[in-house]
N, C-alpha and C positions, 0 to 999 in steps of 0.2 A: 270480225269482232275480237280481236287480239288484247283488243285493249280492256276487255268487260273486268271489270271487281263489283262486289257486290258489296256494299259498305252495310255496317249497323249504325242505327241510332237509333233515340230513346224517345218515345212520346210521352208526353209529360204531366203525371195525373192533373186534369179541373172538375170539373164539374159534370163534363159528359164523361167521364174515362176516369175511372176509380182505382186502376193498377198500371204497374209496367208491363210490357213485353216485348218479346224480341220483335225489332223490324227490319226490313233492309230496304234498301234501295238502289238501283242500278245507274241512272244517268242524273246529272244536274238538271233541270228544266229549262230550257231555252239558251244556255249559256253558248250551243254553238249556232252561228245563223246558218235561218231556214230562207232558200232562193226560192223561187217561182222556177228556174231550173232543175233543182233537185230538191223537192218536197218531204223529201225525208232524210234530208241529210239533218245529222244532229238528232236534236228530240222532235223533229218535223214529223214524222212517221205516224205523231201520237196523235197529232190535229189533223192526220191523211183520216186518222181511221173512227177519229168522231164526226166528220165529212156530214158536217151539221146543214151544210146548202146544198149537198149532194152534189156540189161539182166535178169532187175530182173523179179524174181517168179509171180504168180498170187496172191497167197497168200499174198506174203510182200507189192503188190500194191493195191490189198483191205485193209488192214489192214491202208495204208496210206490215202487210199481217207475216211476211218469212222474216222481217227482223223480230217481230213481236214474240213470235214463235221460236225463235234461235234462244234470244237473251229466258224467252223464260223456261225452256229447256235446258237449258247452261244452268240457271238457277237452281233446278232442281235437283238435276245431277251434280253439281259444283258442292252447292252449300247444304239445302234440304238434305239429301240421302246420306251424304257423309256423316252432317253437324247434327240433326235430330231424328237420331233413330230412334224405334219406336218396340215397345214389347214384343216379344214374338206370338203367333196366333192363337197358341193357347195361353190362357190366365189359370191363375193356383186359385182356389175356391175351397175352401176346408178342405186344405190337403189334397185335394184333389186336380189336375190337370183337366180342363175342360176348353176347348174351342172357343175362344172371344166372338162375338157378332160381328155380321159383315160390317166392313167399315170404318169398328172399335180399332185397329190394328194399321189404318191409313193415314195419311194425311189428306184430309177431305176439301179441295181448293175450290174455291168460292170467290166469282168476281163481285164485287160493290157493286147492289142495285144502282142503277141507273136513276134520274130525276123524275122521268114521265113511265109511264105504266104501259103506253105504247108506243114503241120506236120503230119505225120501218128497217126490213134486212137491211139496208143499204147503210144507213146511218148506226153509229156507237155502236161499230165494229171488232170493238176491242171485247168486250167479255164472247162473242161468238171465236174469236180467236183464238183466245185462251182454252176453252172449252173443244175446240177442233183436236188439240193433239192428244186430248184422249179417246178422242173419237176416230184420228190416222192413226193410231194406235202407235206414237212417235215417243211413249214412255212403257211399251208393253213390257221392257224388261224389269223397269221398277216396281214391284208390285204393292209397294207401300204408299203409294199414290194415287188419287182417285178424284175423278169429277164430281163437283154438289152441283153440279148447274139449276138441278132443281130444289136448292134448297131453301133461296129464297127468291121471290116475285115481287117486286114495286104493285101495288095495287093501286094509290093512290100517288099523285104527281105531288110534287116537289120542288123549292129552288134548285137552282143549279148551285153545285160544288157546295153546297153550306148546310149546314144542321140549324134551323131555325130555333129547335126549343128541345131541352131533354126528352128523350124518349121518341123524338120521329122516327126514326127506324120502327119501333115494333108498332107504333101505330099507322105507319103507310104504305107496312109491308106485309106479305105474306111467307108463312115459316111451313117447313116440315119439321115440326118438332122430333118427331121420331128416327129423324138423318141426321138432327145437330146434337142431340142428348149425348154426353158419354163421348164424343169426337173429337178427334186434332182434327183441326181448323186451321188452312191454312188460307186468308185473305189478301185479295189482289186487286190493286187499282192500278191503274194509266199514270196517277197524277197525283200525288198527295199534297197537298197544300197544309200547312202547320197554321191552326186558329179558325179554318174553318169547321172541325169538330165532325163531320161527315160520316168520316173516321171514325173516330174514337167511341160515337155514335152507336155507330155498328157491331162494332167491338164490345162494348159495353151489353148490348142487346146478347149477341151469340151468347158471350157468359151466362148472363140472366137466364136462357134459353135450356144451359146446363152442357154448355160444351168445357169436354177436359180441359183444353190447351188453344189457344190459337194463337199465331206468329202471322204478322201481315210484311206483306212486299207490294212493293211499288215498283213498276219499273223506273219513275222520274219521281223527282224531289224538289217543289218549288220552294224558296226560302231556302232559309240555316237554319 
């Protein structure tokens, strides 16, 4: 992966999404073709690992979760720890130096709920993915980084890729208010598509929720 940059662009206040923030993204979406040969060449990797008919191989879905895993590794270390560092453990409090709260002094990474509320292991592969390398412990040395896996829960099902009406998110999901209050927020999908708001959805909600900061990455970027 010689070739990886991590580009910025701007999501653009409407109506579900009231501010800017930083975002990035790693690969164009579909720009290079995907064979029946090699399934994850290109952005292929990323429809291995939503494997929505359950067909593909063992084989072809490992092969997908170690690029998943590489590119958002690189990300972290690349851009994340160099570009937004974050206070160090203690906070001043009336003059005082006190120990900030677990968590307050991370970046707390959180994949996009998903559409349905119940997805089998096999299928939409991609947030257990993301969530694996802090569990092989493959960022043990960054300690400014940190899994939300359980921050939030789809409870209630959903269209695919789209935000139907302001405010889905916090109505069809479930929070741990207590993990996102006071938190850098760092937001991760597969896929971001520009207009369908899914995004910015979400985004929108964490704030409301009372998180410090959140910065989203994408590994793929459909549109301009």
């Amino acid at each position: 992966m010689d070739h990886y940059i991590a580009k910025s662009f701007t999501m653009e206040k409407n109506d579900f999404f009231k501010r800017e923030i930083i975002s990035y993204y790693l690969l164009d979406y579909g720009q290079q073709f995907r064979s029946e040969n090699n399934k994850n060449e290109g952005t292929g990797f990323l429809n291995v690992l939503q494997n929505k008919k359950e067909t593909e191989s063992e084989k072809t879905i490992n092969k997908a979760k170690e690029i998943v895993s590489s590119y958002f590794i690189m990300f972290i270390t690349n851009i994340l720890y160099k570009n937004h560092k974050l206070p160090e453990k203690e906070i001043e409090y009336n003059g005082e130096m006190i120990p900030s709260k677990d968590g307050e002094h991370k970046w707390n990474v959180i994949c996009m709920p998903r559409e349905k509320k119940d997805i089998p292991d096999n299928m939409y592969m991609f947030s257990k993915c993301i969530y694996s390398v802090f569990e092989n412990n493959s960022l043990k040395k960054i300690s400014s980084v940190g899994s939300g896996r359980d921050y939030i829960k789809r409870i209630i099902n959903t269209q695919e890729n789209k935000a139907s009406y302001i405010g889905e998110t916090f109505d069809t999901c479930q929070f741990d208010v207590n993990k996102i209050s006071g938190r850098y927020i760092l937001l991760v999908h597969d896929i971001y598509r520009k207009g369908n708001n899914d995004v910015e959805d979400c985004i929108e909600t964490l704030y409301m929720l009372g998180a410090k900061e959140v910065i989203f990455l994408a590994i793929a970027r459909a549109g301009s």
